[in-house]
MITI-657254 format. One record per residue: x, y, z of N, C-alpha, C in turn. Coordinates in pm, whole numbers, plus 50000, padded with zeros to 5 digits. Layout:
N
XYZXYZXYZ ...
END
This chain:
474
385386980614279385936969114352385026957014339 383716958414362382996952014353382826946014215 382756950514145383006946613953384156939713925 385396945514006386536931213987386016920914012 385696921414163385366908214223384786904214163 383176902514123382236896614063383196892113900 384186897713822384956891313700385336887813707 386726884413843387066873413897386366862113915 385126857113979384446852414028383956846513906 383236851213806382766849213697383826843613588 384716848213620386156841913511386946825613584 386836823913699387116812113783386256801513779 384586809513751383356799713747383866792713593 383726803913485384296798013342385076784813347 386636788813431387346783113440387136768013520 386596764113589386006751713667385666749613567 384446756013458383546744113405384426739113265 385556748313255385966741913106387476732113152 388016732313257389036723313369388876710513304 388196707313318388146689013268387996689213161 387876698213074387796696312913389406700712901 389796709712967391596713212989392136701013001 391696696613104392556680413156392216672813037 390786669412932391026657812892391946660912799 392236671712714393056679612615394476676812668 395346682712749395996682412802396746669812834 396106654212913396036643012906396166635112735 395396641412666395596633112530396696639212527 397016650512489398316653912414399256645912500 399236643012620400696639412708400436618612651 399686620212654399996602412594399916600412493 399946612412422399856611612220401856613012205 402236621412285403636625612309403916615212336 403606607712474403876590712518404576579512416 403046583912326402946570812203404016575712103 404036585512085405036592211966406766587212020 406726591112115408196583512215408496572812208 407586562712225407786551212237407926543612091 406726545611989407146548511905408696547511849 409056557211858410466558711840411166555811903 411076544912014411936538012086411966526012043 410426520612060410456506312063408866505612027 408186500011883407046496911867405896491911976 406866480711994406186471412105406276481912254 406716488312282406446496212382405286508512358 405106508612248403766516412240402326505912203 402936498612158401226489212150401456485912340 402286488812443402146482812571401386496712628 401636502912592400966522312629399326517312580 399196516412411398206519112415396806505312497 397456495312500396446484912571396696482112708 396906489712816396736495812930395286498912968 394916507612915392876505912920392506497812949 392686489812826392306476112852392706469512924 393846465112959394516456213045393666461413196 393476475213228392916479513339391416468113347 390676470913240389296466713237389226456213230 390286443113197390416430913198390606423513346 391786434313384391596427813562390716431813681 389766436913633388326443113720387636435313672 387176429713521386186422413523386896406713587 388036399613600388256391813644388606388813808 388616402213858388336401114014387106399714050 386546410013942385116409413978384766393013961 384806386513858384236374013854385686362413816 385666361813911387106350813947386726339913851 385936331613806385386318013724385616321213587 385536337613512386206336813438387546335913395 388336345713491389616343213504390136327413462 389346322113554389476309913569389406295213422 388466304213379387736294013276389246301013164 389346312813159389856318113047391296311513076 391916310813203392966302713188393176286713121 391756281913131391646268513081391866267612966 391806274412856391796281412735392956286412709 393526296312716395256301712719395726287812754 395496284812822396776271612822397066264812749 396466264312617396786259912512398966265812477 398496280912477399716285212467400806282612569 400276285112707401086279412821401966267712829 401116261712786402046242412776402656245212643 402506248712554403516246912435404306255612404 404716265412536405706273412526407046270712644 407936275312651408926270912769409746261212710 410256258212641411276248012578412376246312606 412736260312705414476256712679414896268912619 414516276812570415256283212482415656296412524 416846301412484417446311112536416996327112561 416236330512403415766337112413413796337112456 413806350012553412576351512582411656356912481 410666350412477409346361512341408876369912419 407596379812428407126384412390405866377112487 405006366012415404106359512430404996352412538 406096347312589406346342412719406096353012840 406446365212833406706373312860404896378212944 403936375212839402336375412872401826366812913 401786355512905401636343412939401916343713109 403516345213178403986343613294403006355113356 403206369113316401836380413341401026373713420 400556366713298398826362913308398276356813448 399466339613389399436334913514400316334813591 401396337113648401706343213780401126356713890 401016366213794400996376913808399536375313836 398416366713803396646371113841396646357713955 397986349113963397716340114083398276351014216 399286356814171399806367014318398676378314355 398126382014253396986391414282395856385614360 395266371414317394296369114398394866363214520 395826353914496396436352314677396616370214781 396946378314732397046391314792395526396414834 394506391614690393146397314727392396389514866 393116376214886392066367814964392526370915074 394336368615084394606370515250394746384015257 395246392815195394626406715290393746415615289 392856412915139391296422615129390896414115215 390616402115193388986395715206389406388915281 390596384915360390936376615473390306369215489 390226360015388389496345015365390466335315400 390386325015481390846312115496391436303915379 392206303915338392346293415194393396281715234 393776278215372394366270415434393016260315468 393176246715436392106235615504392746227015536 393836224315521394196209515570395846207415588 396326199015661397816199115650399186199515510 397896197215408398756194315297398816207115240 397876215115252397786225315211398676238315248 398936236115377400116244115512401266241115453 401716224015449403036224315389403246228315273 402176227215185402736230315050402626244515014 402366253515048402256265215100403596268015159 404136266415285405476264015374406486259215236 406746251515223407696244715079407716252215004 406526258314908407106264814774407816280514829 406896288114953407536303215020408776299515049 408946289315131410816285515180411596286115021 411446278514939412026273114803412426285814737 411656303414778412076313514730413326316514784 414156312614903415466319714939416686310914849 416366298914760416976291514731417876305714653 417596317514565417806324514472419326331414514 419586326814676420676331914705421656317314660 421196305514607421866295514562422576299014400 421636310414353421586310714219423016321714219 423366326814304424306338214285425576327514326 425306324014457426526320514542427466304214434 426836302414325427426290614288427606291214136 427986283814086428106289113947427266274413847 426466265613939426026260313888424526260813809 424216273813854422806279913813422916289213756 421336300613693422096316513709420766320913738 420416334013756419186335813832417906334713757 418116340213593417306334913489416936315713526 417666307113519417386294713515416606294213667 416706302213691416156298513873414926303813875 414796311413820413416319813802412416315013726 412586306013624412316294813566411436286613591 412526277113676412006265713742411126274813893 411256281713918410826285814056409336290214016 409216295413925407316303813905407126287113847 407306273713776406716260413766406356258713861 407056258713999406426252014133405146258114175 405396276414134404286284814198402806280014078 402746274513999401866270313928400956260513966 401656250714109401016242814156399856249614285 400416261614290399416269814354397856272514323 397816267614162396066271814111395446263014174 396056252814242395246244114309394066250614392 394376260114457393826270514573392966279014510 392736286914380391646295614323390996284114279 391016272914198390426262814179389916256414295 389976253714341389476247414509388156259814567 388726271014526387696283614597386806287114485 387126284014379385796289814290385186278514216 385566266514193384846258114117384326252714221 382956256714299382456246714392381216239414356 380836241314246379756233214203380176223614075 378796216114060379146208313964379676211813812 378776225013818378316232313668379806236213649 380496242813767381576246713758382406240013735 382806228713772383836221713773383656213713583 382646210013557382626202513430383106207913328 382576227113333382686236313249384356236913194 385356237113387386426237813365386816224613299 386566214613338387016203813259387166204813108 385946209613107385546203312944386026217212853 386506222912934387336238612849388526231612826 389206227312959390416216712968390466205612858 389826200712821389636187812744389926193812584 389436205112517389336206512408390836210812442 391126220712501392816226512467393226213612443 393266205012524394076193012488393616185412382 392346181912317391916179212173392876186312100 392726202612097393406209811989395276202811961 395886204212104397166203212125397576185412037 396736176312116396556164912035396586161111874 395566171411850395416170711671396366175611655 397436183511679398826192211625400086182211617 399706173611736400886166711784400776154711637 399676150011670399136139311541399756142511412 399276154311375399166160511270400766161211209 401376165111333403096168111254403316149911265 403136142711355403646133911337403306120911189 402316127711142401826122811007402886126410897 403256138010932403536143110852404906140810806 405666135510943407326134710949407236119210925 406036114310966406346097110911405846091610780 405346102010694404926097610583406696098110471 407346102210507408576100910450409676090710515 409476084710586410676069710653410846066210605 411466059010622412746048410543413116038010606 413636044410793414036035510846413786035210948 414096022211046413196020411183413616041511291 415056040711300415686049411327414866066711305 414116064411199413156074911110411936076511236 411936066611223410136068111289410296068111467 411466065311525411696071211627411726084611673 412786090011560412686103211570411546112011485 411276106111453409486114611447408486113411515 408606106511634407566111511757407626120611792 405976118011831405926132911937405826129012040 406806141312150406556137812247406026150012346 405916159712287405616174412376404446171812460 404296172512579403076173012644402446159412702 403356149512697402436140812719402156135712847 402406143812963402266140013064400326143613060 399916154412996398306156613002398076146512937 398386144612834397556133812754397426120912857 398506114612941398816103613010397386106613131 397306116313153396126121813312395216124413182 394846129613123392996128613048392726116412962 393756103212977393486096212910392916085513039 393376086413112392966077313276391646083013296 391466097413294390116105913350389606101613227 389196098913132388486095013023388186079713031 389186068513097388946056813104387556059913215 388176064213340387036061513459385986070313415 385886081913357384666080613260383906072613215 384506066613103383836055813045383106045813074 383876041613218383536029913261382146030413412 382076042913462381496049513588380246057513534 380466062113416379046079313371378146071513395 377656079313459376106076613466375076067813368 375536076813212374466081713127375416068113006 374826063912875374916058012822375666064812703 375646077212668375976085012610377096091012651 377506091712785378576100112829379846090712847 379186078512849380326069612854380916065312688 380046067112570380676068912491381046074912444 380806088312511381416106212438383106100212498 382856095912638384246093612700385006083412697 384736075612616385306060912570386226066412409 385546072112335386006081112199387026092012225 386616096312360388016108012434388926098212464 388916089612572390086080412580390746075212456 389766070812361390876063112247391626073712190 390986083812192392186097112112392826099412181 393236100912308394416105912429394966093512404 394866081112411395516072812415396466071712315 395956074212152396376071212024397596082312030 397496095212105398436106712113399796100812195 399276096012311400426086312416400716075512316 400626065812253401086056512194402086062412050 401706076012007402936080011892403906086812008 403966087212114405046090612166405806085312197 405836072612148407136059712137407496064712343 406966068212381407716064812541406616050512658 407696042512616407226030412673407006036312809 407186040912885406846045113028405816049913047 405356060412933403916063812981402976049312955 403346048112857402606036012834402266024312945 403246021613015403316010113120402726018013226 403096030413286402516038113424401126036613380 400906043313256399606047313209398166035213232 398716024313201398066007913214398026007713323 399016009613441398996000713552397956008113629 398236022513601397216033313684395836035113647 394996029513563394006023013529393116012113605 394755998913574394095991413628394105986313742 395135994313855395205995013977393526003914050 392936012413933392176024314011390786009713987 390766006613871389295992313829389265984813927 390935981013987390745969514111390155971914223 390475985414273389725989014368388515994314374 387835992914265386566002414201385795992014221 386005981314086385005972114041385965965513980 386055950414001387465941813975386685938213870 385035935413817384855932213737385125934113613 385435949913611385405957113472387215960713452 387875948113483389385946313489389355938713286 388475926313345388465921013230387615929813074 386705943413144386445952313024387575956912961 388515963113062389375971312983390265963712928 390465948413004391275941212863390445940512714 389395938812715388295938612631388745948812498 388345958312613388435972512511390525976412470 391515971112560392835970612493392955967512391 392325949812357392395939512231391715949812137 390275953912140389795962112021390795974011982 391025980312067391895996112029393155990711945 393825978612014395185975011959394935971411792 393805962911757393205956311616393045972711553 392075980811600391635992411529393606005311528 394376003211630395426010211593396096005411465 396325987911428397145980711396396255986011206 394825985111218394425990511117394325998611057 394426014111141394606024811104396076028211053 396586026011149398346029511107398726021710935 397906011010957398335999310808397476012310711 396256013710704395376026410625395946040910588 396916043210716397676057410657398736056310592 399656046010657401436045010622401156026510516 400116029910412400336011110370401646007310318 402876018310316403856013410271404826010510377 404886018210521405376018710585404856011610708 403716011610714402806003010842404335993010938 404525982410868405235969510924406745976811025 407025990310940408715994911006408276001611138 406246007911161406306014711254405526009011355 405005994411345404995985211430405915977111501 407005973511411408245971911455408815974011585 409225992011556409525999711626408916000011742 407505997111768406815996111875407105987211913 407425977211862407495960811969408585962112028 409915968711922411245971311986411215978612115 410285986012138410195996412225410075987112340 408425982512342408305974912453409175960012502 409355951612398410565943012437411915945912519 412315960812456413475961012493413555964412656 412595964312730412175969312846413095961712960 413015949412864413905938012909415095933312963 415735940412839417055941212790418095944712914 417425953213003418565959013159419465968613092 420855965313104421635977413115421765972612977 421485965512915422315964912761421255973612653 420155978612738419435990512657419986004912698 420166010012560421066021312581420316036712647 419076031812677418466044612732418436042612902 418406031512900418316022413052420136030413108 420886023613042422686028613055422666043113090 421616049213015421756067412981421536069213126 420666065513186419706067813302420786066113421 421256051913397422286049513535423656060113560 423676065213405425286073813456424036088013480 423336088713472422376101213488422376102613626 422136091413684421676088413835422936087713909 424056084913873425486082913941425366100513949 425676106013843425606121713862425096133213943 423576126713948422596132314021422946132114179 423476114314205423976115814338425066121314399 426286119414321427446133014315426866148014371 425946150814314425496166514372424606166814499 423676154214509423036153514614424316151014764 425346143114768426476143114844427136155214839 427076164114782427706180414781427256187314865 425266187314795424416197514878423146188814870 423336179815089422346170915090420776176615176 421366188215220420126195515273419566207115212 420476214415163419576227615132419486227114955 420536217614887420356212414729421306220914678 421446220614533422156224614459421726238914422 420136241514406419696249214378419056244014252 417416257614249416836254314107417476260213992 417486251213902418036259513766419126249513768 419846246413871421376240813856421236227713758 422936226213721422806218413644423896210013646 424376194513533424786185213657425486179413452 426786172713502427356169013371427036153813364 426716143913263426246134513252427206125513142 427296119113137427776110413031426946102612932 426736107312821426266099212710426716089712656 426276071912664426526060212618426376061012495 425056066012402424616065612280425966074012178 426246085712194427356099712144428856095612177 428786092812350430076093412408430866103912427 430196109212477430336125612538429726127712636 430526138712718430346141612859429586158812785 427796160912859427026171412850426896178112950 426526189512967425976197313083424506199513039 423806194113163422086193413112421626199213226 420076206313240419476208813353418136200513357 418126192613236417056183713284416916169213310 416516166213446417176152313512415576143113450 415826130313423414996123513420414006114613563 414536117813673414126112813742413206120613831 412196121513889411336134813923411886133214092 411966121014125412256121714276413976127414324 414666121414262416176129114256416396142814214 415386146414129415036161714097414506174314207 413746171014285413186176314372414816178414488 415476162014551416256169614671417426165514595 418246168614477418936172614416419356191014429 417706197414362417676209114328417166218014469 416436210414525415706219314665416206211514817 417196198014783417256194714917416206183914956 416626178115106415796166915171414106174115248 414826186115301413536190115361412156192115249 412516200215142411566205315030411176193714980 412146180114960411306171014879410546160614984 410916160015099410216154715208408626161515231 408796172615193407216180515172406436179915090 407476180914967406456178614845405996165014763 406496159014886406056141014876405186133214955 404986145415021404306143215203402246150015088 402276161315045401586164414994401436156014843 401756148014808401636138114653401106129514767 401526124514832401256111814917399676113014991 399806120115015398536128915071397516132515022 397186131514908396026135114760396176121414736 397266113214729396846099314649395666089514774 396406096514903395616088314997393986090715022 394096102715005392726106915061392316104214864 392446103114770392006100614650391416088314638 392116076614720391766062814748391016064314816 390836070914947389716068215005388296069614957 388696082514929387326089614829386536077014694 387366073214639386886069014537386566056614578 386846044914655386006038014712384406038014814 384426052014849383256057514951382296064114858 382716071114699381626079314657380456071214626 379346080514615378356074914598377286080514467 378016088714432378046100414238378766089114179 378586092614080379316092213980380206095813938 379966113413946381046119513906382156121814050 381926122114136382366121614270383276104914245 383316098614183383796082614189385246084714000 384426090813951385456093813827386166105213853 386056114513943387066128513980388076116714110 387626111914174388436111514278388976097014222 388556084714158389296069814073390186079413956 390136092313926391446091113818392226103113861 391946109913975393286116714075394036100114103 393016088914186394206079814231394956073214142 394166072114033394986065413880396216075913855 396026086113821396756090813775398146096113886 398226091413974399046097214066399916083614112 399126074014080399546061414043400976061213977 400196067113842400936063213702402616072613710 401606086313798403066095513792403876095513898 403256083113960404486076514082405586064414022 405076061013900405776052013816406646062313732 405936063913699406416078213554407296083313606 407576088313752408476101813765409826090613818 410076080613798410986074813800412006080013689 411296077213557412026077113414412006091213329 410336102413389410036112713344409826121613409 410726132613448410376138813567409316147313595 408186146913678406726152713653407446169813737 408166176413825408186188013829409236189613751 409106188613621410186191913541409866199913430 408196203913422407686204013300406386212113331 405976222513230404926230613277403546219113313 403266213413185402336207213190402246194213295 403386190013365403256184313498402916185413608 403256202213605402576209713700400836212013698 400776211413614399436219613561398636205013586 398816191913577398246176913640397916179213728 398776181413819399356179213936398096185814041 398216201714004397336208614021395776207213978 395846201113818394426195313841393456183013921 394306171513908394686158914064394026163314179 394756173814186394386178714361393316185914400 392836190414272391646198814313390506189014243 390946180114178390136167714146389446160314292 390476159914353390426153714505389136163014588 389936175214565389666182114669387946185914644 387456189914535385836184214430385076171214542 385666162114513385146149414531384676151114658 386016155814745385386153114931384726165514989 385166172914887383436184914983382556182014941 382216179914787380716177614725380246166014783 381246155414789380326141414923380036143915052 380696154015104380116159115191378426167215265 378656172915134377046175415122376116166415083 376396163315034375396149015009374886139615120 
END
């Protein structure tokens, strides 16, 4: 009896120590079977099996250190802004992208208020806008009950708004200087890169014109609401750095953001873009009003030269076109983009008189009349950013999310007249510039209409929000 026992005993001991060599055996084969399945289902569902590991070890090291997360989003966004077009079908890379950032902004909002029950509420603007985008989620019962949306288009536009949320991990982890520049200047090259692309095709489509008509439609225009905000943050650079050097690293950044906004044939950025400049100089230093005319006259001589140096055959048709642009500003209703706008806006109000409180819903969409074609379209994208908001979400939602724009521009003014940095005087003079410009702008271009509007918007505010704690310590 005793000899069983003890072979039992001795055969169970065996058994423990070779268990986890069972399990790891056992485990491979069941996700080798996995991969073989999937495999034969769907490729891409086994490269999603096998980078799981990883994906595990990617969001531990980024909880663990939130600033990368952070920085690495500055970077991906390259892909972020130049994806979302419109188009019917979903990729793949949209598909990772929304992941990335939605999905690591819901994780750390979940990590702060219920691990770490950290405060990330400071101020009233912060409550409503918080309050606004959570309310703006029941809209989705708009998306069923009407047939002017569908829940895809709603889902859409609804994670854009939640984008204005990075405001809040940005606000909590970039609290130093080192931090904040790093993100900038990660920020700055994506948009270098995006810039040289935009340039680049547009070289490319205008080296073959012919006619004025040609070189219209070979602008670029993707993105240019960033270019319009790092070309302002590059002016008050220029004109504020400290250092002698930094103002010409940032005088050479402005003329290239600028040169990107000027092939985008959209006279609007152009005009917001000026005024929000030189509205932020007046209140800065009225002296350096007459620099930046200074430095206009040079850029305009050095554009007028370059463009003659690339296109010497074409130079005269794509100056032209520019003067046409801005002249025609003139023109009132007998400019046919001006006409486009007013039956745009007759339309817009049609739906706002339908649904004047709770909106049409996001995603919805609204039939317009084309002057240029002469055809009646169904579009979901309105040109106007303020009719956009309580069109699609109603009076209350855009009463909030105007209450919070209004609210960063104010405390942006204040700030940037009181700093006593430098950089504290160029973060908080080109939040107010630029909020300026996209108080002009969202007349003609709608700023929540567009990833990269969002993604301003959000940088603006935490531009602000930089400025008045770090003067604080001081």
């Amino acid at each position: 009896m005793n000899e069983r026992l003890n072979a039992l005993s001795s055969s169970s001991f065996s058994l423990s120590l070779l268990r986890p060599q069972t399990d790891a055996v056992l485990l491979s084969l069941l996700a080798a079977s996995a991969s073989a399945v999937a495999i034969l289902i769907d490729p891409l569902a086994a490269l999603a099996v096998a980078m799981l590991p990883v994906l595990a070890i990617v969001i531990i090291l980024f909880v663990r250190y939130p600033r990368i997360w952070l920085y690495t989003g500055a970077v991906v966004n390259y892909f972020w802004i130049s994806q979302g077009k419109g188009d019917t079908e979903i990729t793949l890379l949209e598909y990772a992208l929304v992941a990335f950032y939605i999905g690591g902004l819901w994780i750390w909002f979940f990590a702060m208020v219920f691990i770490k029950r950290k405060r990330i509420v400071r101020n009233i603007a912060d409550r409503i806008l918080l309050i606004a985008i959570g309310a703006a989620s029941i809209t989705i019962v708009l998306a069923f009950a009407n047939d002017e949306s569908s829940p895809l288009n709603w889902l859409r536009e609804y994670l854009l708004f939640s984008m204005m949320l990075y405001y809040f991990p940005w606000r909590e982890h970039l609290t130093e200087r080192k931090h904040i520049l790093t993100f900038f200047t990660l920020t700055a090259g994506v948009f270098i890169g995006i810039g040289v692309m935009n340039l680049w095709q547009y070289v490319k489509a205008a080296s073959n014109v012919l006619y004025a008509y040609q070189v219209w439609t070979s602008r670029r225009t993707l993105n240019t609401h960033i270019f319009l905000c790092a070309m302002i943050l590059g002016a008050m650079g220029a004109f504020f750095a400290s250092t002698r050097k930094a103002r010409l690293g940032l005088l050479t950044l402005t003329a290239f953001y600028t040169l990107v906004v000027v092939v985008s044939f959209s006279r609007g950025f152009w005009i917001s873009g000026t005024i929000g400049i030189l509205a932020t100089l007046w209140i800065l230093d009225k002296r350096k009003v007459f620099m930046f005319a200074l430095y206009g006259i040079i850029g305009a001589v050095l554009f007028v030269s370059v463009v003659q140096f690339i296109f010497p055959e074409r130079a005269a048709l794509i100056l032209k076109v520019i003067q046409a642009r801005l002249t025609s500003s003139t023109e009132g209703t007998q400019d046919l983009s001006v006409l486009a706008r007013i039956f745009e806006t007759k339309a817009i109000f049609n739906s706002i008189i339908t649904y004047p409180l709770g909106g049409a819903g996001l995603g919805a969409t609204i039939v317009i009349y084309d002057p240029l074609n002469h055809i009646h379209s169904r579009v979901s994208f309105i040109h106007n950013g303020y009719l956009f908001i309580w069109m699609k979400l109603g009076l209350a939602f855009f009463l909030a999310f105007y209450f919070v724009w209004a609210y960063m521009l104010y405390r942006a003014y204040r700030l940037a007249k009181q700093a006593i940095q430098p950089l504290h005087r160029i973060l908080a003079g080109s939040a107010f510039g630029s909020l300026v410009a996209f108080s002009l702008l969202n007349i003609t271009s709608a700023i929540p209409e567009v990833r990269d509007g969002f993604y301003c918007l959000s940088m603006l505010y935490v531009a602000v929000s930089f400025a008045d704690i770090s003067s604080k310590r001081t």
